[in-house]
PAZAPA-4460 file (N, C-alpha, C; in steps of 0.05 Angstrom, whole numbers, plus 32768, in hexadecimal, padded with zeros to 4 digits):
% residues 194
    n_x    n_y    n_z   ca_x   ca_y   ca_z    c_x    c_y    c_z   seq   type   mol
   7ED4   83BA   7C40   7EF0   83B7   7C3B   7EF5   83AC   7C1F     1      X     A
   7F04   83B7   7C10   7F0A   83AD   7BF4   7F17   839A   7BF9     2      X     A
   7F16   838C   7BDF   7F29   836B   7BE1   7F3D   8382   7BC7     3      X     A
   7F40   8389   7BBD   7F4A   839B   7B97   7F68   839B   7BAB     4      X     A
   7F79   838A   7B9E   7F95   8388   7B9A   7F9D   83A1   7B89     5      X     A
   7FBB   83AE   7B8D   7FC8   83BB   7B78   7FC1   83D5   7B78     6      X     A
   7FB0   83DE   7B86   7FAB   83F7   7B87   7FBB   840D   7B99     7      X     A
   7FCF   841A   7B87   7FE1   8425   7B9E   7FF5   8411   7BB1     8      X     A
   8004   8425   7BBA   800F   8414   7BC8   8007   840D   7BE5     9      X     A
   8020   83ED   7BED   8018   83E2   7C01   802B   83E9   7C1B    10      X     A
   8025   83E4   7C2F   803D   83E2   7C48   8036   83C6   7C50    11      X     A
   8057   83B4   7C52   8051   839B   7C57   8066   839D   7C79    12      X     A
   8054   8393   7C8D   8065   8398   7CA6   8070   8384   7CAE    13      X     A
   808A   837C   7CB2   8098   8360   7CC3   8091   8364   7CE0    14      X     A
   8092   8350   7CE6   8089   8353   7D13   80A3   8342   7D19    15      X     A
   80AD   8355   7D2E   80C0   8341   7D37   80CE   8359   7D49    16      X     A
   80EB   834A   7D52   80EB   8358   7D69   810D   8359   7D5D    17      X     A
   8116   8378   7D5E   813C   8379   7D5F   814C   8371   7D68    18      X     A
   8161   8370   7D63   8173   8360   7D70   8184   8346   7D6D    19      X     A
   819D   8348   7D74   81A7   8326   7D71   819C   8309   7D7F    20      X     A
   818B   831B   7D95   818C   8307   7D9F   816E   82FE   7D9E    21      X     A
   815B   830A   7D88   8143   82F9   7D7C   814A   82F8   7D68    22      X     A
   815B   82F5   7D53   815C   8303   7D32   8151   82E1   7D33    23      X     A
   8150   82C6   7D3D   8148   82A6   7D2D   8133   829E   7D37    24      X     A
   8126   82B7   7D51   8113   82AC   7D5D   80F4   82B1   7D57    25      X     A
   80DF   8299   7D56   80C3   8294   7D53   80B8   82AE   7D50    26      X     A
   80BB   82C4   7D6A   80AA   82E0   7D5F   80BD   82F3   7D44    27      X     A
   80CA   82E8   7D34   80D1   82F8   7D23   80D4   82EA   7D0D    28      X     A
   80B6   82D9   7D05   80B4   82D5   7CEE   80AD   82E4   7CD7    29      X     A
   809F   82FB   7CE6   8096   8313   7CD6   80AD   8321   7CC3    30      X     A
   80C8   831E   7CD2   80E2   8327   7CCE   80EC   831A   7CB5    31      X     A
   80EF   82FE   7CBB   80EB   82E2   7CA1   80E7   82F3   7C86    32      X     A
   80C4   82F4   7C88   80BA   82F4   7C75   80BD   8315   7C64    33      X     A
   80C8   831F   7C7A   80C9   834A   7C70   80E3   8342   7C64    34      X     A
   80F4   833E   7C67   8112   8339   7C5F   8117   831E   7C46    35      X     A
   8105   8311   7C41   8107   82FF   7C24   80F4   8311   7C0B    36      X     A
   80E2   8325   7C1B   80D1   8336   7C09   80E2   8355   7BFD    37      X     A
   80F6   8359   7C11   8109   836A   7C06   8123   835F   7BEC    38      X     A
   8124   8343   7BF6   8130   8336   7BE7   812A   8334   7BC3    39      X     A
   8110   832E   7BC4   8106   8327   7BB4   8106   8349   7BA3    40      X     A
   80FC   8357   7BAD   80FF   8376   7BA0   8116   8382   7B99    41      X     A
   812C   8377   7BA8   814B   837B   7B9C   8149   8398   7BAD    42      X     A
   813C   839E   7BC5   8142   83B6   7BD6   8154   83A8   7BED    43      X     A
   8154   83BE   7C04   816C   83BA   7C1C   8155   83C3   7C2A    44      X     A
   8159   83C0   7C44   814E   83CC   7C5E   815B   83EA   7C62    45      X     A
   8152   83FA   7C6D   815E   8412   7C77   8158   8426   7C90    46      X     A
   8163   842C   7C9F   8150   843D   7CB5   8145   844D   7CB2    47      X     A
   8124   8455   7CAA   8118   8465   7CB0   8116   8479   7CCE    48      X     A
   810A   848C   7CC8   8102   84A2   7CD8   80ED   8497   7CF3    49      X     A
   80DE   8488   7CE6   80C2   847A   7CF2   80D0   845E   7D07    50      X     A
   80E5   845A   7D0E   80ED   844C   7D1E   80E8   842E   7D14    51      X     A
   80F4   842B   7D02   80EE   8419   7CEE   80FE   840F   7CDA    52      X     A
   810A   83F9   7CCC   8119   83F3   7CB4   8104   83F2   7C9C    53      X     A
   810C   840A   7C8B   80F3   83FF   7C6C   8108   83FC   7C5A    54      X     A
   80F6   83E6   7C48   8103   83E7   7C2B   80E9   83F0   7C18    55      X     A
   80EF   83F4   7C08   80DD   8404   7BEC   80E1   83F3   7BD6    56      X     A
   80CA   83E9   7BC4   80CF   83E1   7BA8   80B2   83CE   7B9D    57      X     A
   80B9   83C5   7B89   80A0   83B9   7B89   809F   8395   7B88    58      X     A
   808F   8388   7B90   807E   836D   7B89   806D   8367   7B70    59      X     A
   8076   835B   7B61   8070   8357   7B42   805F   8373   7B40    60      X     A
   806C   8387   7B46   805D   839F   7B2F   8053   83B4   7B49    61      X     A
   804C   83A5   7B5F   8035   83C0   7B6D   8052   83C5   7B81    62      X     A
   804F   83E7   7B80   805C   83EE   7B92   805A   83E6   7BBE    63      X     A
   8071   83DF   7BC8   806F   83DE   7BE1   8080   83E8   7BF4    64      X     A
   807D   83ED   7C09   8094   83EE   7C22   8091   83E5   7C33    65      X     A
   80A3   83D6   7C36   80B1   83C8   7C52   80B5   83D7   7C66    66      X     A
   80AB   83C1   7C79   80B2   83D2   7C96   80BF   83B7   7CAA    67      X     A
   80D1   83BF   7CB4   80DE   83B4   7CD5   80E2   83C2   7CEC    68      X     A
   80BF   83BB   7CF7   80D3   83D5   7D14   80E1   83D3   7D21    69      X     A
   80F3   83E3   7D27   8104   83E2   7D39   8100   83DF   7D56    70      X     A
   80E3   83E8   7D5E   80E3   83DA   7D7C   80E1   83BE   7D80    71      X     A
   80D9   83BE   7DA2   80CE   83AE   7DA2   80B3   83A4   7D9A    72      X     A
   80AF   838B   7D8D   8095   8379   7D8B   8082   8391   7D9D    73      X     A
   8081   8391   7DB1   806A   839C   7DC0   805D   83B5   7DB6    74      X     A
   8070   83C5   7DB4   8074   83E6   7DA4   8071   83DE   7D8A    75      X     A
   8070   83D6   7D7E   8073   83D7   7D5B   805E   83E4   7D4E    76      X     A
   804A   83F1   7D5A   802F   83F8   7D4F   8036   841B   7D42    77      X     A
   8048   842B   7D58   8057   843E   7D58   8069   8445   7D41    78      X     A
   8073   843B   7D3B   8084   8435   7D2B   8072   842F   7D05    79      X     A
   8067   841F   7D06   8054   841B   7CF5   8048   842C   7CEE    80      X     A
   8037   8438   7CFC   8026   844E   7CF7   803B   8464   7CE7    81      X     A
   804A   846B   7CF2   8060   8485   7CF3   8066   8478   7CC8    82      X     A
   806D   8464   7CC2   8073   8455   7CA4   8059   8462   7C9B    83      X     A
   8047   8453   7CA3   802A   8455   7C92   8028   8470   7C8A    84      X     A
   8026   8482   7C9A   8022   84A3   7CA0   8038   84B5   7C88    85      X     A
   804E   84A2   7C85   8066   84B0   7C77   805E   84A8   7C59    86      X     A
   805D   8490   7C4F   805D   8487   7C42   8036   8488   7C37    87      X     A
   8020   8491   7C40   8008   849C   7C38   7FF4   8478   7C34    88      X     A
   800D   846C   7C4B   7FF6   844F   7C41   7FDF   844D   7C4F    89      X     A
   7FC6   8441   7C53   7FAF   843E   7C62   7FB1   8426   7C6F    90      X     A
   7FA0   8424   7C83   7FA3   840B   7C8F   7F9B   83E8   7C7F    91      X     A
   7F8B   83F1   7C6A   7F78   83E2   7C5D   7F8D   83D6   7C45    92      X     A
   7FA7   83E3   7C44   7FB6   83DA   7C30   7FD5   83CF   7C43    93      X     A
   7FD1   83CD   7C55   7FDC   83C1   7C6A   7FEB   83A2   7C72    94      X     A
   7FFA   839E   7C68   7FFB   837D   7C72   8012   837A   7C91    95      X     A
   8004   836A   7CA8   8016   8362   7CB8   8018   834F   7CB5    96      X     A
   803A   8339   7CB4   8045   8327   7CAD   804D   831B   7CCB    97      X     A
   803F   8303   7CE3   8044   8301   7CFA   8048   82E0   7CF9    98      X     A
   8057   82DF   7D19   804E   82BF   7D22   8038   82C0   7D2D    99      X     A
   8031   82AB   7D2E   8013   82A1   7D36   801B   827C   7D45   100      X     A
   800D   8285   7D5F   801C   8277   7D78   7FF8   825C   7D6E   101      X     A
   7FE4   8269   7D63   7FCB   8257   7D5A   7FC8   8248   7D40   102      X     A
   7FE7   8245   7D32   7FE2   823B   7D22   7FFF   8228   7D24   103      X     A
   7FFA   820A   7D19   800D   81FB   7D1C   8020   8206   7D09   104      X     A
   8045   81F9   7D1C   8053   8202   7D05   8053   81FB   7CE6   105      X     A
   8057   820E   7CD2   8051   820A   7CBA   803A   8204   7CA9   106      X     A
   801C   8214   7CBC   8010   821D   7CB0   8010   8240   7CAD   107      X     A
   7FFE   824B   7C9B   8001   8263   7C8B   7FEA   826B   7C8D   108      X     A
   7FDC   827F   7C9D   7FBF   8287   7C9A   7FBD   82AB   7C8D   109      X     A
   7FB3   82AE   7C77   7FAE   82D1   7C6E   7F8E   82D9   7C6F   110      X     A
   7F86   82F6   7C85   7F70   82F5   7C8A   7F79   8315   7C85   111      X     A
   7F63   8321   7C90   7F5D   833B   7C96   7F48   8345   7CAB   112      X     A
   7F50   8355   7CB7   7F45   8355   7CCD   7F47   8348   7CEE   113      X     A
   7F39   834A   7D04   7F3B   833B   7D1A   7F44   8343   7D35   114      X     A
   7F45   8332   7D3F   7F53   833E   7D61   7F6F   8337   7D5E   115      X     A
   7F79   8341   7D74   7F98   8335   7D76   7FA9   831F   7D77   116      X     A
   7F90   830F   7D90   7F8C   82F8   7D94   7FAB   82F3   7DA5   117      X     A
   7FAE   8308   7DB3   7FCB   82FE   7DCF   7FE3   830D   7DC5   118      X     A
   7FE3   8316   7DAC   7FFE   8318   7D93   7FFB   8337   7DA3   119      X     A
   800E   833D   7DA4   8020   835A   7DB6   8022   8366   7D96   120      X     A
   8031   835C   7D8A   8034   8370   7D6F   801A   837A   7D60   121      X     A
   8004   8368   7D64   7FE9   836A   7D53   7FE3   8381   7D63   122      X     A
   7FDE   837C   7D85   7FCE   8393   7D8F   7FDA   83AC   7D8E   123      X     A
   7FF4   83AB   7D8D   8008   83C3   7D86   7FF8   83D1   7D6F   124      X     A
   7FF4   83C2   7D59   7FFD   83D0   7D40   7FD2   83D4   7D43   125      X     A
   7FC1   83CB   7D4A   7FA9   83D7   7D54   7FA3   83E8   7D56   126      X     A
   7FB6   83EB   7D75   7FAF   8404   7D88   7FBB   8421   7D77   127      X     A
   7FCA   841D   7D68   7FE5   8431   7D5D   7FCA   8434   7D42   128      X     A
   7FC0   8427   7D2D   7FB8   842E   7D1A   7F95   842D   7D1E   129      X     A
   7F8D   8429   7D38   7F72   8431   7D3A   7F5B   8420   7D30   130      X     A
   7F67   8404   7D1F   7F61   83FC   7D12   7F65   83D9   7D13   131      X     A
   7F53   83CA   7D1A   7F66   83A7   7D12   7F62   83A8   7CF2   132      X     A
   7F58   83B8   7CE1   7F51   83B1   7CC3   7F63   83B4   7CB9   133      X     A
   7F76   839D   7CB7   7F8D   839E   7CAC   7F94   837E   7C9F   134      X     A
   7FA0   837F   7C8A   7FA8   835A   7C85   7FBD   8356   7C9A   135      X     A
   7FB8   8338   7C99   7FC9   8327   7CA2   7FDB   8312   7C9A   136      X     A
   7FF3   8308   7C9F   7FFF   82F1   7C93   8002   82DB   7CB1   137      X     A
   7FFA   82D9   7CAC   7FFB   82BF   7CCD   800C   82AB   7CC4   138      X     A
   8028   82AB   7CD3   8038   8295   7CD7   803A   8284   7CE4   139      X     A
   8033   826B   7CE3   802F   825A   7CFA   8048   8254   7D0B   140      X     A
   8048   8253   7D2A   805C   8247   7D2E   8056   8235   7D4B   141      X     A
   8042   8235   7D4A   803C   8215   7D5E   8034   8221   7D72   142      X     A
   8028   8211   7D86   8025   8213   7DAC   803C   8209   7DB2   143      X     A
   8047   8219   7DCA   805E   8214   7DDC   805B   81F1   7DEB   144      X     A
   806B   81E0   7DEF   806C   81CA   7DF6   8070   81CD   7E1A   145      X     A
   805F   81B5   7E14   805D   81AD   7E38   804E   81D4   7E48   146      X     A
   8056   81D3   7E63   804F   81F2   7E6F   805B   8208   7E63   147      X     A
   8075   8208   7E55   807A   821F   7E4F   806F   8237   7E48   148      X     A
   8072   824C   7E4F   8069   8269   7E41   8060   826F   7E30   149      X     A
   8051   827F   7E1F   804D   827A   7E00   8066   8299   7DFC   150      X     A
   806C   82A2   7E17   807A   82BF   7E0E   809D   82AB   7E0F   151      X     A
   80AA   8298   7E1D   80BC   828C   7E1A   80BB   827F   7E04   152      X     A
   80A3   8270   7DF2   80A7   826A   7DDC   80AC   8274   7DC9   153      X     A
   80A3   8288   7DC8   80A6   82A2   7DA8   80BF   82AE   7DAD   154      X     A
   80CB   82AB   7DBD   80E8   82B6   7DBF   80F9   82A2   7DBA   155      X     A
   80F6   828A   7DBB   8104   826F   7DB0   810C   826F   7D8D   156      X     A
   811F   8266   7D94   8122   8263   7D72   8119   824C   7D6D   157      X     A
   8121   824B   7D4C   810D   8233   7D45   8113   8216   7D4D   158      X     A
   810C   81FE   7D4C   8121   81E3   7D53   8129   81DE   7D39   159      X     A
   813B   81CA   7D44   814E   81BE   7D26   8135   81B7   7D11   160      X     A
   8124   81A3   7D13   8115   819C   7CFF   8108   81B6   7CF0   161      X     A
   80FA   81C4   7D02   80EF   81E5   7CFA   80FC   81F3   7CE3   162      X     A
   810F   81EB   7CF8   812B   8202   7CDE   812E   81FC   7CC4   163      X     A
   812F   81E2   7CBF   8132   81CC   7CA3   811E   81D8   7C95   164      X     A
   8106   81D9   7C9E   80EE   81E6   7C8E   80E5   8204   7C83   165      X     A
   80FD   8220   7C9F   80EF   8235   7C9A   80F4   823E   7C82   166      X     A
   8101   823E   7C75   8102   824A   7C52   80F0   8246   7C49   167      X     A
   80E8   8224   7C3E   80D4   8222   7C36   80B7   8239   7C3F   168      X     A
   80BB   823B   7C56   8099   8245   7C68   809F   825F   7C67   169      X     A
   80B6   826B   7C66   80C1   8284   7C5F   80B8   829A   7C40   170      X     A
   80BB   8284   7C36   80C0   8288   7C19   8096   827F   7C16   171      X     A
   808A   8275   7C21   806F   8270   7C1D   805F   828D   7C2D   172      X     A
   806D   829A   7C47   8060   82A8   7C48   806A   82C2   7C3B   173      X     A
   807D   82BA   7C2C   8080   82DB   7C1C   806F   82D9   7BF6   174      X     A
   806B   82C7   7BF5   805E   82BF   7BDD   8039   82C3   7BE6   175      X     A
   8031   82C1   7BF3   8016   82C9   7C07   801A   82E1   7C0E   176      X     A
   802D   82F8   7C14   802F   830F   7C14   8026   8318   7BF4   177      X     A
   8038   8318   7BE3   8038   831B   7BBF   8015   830F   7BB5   178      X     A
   8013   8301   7BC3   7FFB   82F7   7BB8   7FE1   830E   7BC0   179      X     A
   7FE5   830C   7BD3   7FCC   831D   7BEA   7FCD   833C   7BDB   180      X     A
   7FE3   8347   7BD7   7FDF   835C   7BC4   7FDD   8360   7BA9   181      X     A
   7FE8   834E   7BA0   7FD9   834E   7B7E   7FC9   833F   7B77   182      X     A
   7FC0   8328   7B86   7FAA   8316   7B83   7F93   831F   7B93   183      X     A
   7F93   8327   7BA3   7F7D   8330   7BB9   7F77   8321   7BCF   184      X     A
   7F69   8319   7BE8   7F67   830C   7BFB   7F5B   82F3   7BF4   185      X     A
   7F3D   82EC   7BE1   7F38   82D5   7BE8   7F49   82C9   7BD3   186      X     A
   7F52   82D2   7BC3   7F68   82BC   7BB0   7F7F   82B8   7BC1   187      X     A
   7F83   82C5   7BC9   7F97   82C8   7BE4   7F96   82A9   7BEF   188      X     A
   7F82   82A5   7BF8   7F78   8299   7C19   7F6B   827C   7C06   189      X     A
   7F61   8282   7BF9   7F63   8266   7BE4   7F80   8254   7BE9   190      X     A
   7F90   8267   7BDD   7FA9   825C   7BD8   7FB6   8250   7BEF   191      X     A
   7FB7   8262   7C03   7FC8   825A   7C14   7FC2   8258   7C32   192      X     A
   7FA7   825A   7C2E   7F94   8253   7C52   7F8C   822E   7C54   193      X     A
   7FAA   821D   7C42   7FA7   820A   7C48   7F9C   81F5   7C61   194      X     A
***
């Protein structure tokens, strides 16, 4: 697997699930971070063909596209694939942008490769691209308190304190997106596998 940033373009995927009534919640931090990275490119979201919102443009210089699927979390692998396929990206130039129920809130983990590890959107986008060799942006967002669910927690929105912070953690995992493709993974993971 190459670490070589900048080569060609990238597909950067948000995970998260549609709708009003997840748009603040824990599984759609992927969403967060796809939508401050359009920002930053001065593109929009738009409906694709591929069951999906892309935007197009570039991150200090290397060309990318955004993706939001439109299904659900579970399905999103479908959808993905269908972007990759249109747009001629490989899996290896790949980034999925997720929560991560194993890492405390407001930590940041960028890897490549791995299992799913429980994540519905990871095994989605697996099973759909044949492949786990793909980057990752791991968003932390805690273990569920007391018995609760870990599937009632990721549908929760954030708590008040949480909220105070997500920009900040927002804005860190879209700067670890930018990085991971023009810097490469272990400068990547230096930086920000605090």
């Amino acid at each position: 697997m190459a670490d070589s940033a900048g080569a060609g373009r990238w597909l950067v995927v948000g995970l998260g699930n549609p709708g009003a009534e997840y748009q603040n919640t824990r599984h759609n931090a992927g969403f967060f971070v796809a939508d401050l990275l359009a920002s930053r490119m001065g593109s929009r979201f738009k409906a694709h063909r591929s069951r999906a919102l892309v935007a197009e443009g570039r991150l200090r210089g290397v060309p990318v596209v955004l993706a939001k699927p439109t299904s659900y979390m579970n399905d999103s692998g479908g959808p993905v694939v269908s972007v990759a396929r249109f747009y001629k990206v490989p899996a290896e130039r790949t980034v999925a942008v997720h929560d991560e129920l194993d890492l405390d809130f407001g930590q940041l983990r960028v890897k490549i490769g791995g299992g799913d590890n429980g994540h519905n959107g990871l095994k989605s986008l697996r099973g759909s691209l044949g492949t786990g060799e793909f980057f990752r942006v791991r968003f932390g967002i805690g273990r569920p308190p007391g018995r609760m669910a870990a599937a009632d927690f990721v549908l929760r929105d954030f708590a008040g304190p949480e909220r105070g912070e997500l920009p900040f953690l927002v804005d860190r995992g879209a700067d670890a997106v930018e990085s991971l493709i023009t810097e490469g993974l272990e400068r990547t993971q230096n930086a920000f596998n605090s």
